[in-house]
C-alpha positions in Angstrom: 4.7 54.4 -29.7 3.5 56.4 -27.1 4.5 60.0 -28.3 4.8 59.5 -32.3 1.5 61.2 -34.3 2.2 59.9 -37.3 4.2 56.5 -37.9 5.5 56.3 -41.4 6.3 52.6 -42.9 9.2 52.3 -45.5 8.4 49.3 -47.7 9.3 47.6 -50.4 7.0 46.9 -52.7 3.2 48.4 -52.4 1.8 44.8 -51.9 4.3 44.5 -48.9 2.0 47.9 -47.4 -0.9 46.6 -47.8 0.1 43.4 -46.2 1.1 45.4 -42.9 -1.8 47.6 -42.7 -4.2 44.8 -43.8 -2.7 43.1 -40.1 -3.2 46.3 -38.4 -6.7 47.8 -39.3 -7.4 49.5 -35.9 -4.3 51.3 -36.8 -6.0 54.4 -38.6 -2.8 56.7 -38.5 -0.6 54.3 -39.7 0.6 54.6 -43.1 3.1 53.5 -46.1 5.2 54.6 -48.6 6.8 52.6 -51.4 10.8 52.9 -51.7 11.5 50.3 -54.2 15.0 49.3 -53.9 16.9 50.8 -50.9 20.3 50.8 -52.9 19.0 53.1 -55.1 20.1 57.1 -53.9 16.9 59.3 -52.8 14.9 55.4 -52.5 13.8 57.3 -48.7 13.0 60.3 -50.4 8.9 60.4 -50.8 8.9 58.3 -47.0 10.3 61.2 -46.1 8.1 64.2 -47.2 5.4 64.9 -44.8 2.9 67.4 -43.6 3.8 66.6 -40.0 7.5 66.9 -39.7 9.6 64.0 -38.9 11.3 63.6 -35.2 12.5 60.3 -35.8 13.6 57.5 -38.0 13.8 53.9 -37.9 15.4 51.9 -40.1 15.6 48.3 -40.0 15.9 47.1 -43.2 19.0 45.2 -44.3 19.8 41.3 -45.9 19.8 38.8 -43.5 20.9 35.0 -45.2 24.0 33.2 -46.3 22.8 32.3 -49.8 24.8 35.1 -51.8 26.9 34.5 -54.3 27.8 37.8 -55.4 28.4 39.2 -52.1 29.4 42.6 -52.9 26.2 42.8 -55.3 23.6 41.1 -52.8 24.9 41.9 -49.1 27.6 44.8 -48.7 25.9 47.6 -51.5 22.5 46.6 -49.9 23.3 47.5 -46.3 25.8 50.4 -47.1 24.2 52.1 -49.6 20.6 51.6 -47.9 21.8 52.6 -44.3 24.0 56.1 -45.4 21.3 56.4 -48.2 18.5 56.8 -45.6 20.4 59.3 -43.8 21.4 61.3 -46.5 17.7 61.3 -47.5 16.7 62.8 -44.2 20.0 65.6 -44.6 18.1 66.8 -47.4 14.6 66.2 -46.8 13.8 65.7 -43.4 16.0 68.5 -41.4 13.4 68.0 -38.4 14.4 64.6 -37.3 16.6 64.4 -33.9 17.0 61.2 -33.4 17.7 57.7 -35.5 17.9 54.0 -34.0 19.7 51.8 -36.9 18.6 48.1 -36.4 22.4 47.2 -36.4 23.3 43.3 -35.5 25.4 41.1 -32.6 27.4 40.1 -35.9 29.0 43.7 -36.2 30.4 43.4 -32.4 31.4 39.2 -32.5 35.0 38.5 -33.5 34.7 35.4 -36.1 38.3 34.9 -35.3 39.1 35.3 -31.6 36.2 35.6 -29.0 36.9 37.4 -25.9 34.9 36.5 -22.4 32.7 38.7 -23.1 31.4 41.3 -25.7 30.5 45.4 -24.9 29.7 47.8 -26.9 33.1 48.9 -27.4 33.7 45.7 -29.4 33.6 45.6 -33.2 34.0 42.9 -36.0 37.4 43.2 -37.5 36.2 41.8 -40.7 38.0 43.1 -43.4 36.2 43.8 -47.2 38.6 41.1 -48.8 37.1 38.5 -46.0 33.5 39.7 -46.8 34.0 38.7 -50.2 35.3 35.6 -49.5 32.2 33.8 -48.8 28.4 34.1 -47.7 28.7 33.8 -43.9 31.4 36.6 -44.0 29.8 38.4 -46.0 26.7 38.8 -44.0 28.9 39.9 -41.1 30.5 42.5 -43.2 27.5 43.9 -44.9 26.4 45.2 -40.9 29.7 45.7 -39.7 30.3 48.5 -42.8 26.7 49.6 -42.7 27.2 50.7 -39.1 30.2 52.0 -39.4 29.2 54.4 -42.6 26.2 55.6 -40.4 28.5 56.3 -37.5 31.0 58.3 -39.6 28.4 60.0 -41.9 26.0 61.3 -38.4 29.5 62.2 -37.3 30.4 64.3 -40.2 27.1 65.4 -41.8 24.1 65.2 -39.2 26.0 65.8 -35.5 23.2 66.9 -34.7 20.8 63.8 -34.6 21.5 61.5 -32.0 22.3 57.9 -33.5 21.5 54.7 -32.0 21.8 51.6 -32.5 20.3 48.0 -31.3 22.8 44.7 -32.1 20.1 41.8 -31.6 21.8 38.1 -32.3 19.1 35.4 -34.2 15.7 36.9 -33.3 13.1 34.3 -32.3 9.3 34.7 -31.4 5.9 34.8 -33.2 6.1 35.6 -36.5 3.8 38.2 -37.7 4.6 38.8 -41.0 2.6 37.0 -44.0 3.7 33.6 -44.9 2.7 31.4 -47.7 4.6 28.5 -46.6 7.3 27.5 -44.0 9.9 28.0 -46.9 9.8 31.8 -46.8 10.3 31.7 -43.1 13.0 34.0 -42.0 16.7 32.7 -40.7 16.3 33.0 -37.4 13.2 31.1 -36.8 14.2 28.5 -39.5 15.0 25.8 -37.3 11.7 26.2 -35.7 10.4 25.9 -39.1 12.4 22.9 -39.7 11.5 20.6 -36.7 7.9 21.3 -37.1 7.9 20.0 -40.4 9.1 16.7 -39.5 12.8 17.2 -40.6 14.5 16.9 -37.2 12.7 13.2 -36.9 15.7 10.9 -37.4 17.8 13.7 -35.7 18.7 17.3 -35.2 22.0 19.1 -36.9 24.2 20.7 -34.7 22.5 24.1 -33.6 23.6 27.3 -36.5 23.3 30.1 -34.0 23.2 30.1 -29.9 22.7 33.8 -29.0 19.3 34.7 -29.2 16.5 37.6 -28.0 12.8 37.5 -28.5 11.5 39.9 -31.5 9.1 41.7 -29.0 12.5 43.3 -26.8 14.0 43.9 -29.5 10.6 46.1 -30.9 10.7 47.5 -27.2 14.4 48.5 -27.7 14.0 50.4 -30.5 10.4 52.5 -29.4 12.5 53.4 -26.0 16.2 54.1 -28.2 14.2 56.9 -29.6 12.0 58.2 -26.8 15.1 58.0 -24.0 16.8 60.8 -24.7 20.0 59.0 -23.0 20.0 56.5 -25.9 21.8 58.5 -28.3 25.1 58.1 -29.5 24.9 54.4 -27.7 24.7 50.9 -29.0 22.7 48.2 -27.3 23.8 44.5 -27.5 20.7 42.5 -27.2 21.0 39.1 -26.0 17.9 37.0 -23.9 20.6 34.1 -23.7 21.1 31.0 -25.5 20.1 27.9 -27.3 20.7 24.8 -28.6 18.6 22.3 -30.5 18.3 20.2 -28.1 16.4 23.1 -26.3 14.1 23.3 -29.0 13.3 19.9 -29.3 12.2 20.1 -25.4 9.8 22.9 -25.5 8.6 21.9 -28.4 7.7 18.5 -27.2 5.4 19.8 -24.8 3.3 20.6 -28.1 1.2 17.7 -28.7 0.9 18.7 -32.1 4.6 18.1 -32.7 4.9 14.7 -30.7 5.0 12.6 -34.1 7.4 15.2 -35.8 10.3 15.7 -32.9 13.7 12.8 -32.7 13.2 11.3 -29.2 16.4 12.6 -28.5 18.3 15.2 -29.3 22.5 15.2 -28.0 23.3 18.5 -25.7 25.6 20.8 -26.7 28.1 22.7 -24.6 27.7 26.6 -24.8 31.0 27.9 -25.4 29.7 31.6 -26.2 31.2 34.6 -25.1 28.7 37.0 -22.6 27.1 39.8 -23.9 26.7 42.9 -22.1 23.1 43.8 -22.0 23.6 46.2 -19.1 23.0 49.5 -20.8 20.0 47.7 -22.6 18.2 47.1 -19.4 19.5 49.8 -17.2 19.0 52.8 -19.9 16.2 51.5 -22.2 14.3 48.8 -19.3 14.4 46.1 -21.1 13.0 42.7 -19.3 14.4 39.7 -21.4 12.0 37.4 -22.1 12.1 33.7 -21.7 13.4 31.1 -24.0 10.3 29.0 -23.5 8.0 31.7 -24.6 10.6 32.6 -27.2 10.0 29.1 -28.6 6.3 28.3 -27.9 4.6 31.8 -29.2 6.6 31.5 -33.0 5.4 27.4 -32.7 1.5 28.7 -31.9 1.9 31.4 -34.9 2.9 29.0 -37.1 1.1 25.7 -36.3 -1.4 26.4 -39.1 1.4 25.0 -41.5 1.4 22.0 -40.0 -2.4 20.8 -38.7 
């Protein structure tokens, strides 16, 4: 971040902190503060107290799965109450910050029910709360679809003088950085990488869960420009590198010669039936350079072949 002093990570748990600056330690300015649970009212408020005053915010925190069973309890209250709850921390804490990009999701913009051609950021999920509480899958695309619109409505009414942004990346694929005891705690989106190195695609892949996808590295790059392009406020930007099916992961990955043993010798192609998405303001306004799928594939596949020598 070319222009911040003082970057301030939001975490967790304490042992989550040290796990990030543990990875980082050439980063001397970087630093943590605990939040505990995100739910909770004021869980941003020590983040934000600070010598330096703030200029900016990040927050990219929110549950991504389908294994909920109390959807309300695990999904929706998580990603309302920790999205409005961040901003209402900096209304009273944090007066100095300008500008906030929201890690938002293509699931708040995609219509579950009927897909036009093509998506833009004037599209939004008509999910209703009974829906969301209907089942897992729903759910997940309700818990973003409210938690953007609370932040929308609350910058509206309460902060209209930050500028709010807001990146909607579909499944996000690349290396994985974070710290990993096993393949099991790998996160969604790189799952089915996850599951055809381990062998489990042998006898045959499943038909592909998700096709839109965008490499975790643009998506970083979208948020660090959101908040240093002054243009970027009070826009959202759909985030899409293209898309993918199993059978496309099978093929890169057989170029691994690690993987050769572990990989079905053939894998049936699907037809992609996905609407577009209109990255147009995410490459015009914040220069972003998709990158492509076979480096979205091979670099999470190098980061993670330690699992499986």
């Amino acid at each position: 971040m070319t222009d911040f002093i003082t970057p301030l990570l939001a975490v967790r748990t304490e042992s989550k902190g040290r796990e990030i600056l543990n990875a980082h330690p050439k980063s001397n300015e970087l630093s943590h503060v605990v939040t505990g649970d995100i739910s909770k009212l004021g869980a941003f408020h020590n983040a934000l107290q600070s010598d330096s005053p703030f200029d900016a915010v990040i927050h990219s925190v929110s549950p991504f799965h389908f294994r909920s069973t109390d959807h309300k309890k695990e999904m929706l209250e998580p990603a309302i109450s920790g999205t409005v709850g961040i901003l209402k921390d900096i209304k009273h804490h944090a007066p100095s910050v300008k500008k906030v990009v929201i890690t938002s999701s293509m699931a708040v913009v995609m219509n579950p029910f009927s897909a036009p051609a093509k998506y833009t950021a004037e599209d939004w999920n008509p999910v209703t709360e009974e829906q969301a509480l209907s089942n897992s899958g729903l759910a997940y695309l309700g818990s973003k679809t409210f938690a953007e619109r609370s932040a929308g409505e609350f910058i509206k009414k309460e902060l209209p003088s930050v500028g709010l942004a807001t990146t909607n990346p579909p499944a996000v694929l690349g290396p994985v950085l974070h710290h990993l005891k096993s393949l099991a705690d790998i996160n969604t989106s790189n799952a089915a990488i996850a599951d055809l190195m381990q062998g489990k695609w042998k006898n045959g892949a499943p038909p592909t869960f998700t096709k839109p996808w965008v490499d975790v590295r643009d998506v970083a790059m979208a948020h660090v420009n959101a908040l240093e392009i002054s243009e970027a406020a009070g826009r959202r930007f759909l985030l899409n590198g293209g898309y993918v099916t199993n059978a496309d992961y099978v093929a890169i990955a057989k170029k691994n010669p690690l993987l050769k043993d572990k990989l079905p010798e053939t894998v049936d192609k699907e037809e992609i039936t996905d609407s577009e998405v209109d990255t147009e303001p995410a490459e015009e306004i914040l220069g972003i350079k998709f990158r492509s799928l076979e480096e979205s594939v091979t670099d999470p596949i190098t980061s993670l072949r330690r699992f499986v020598e």
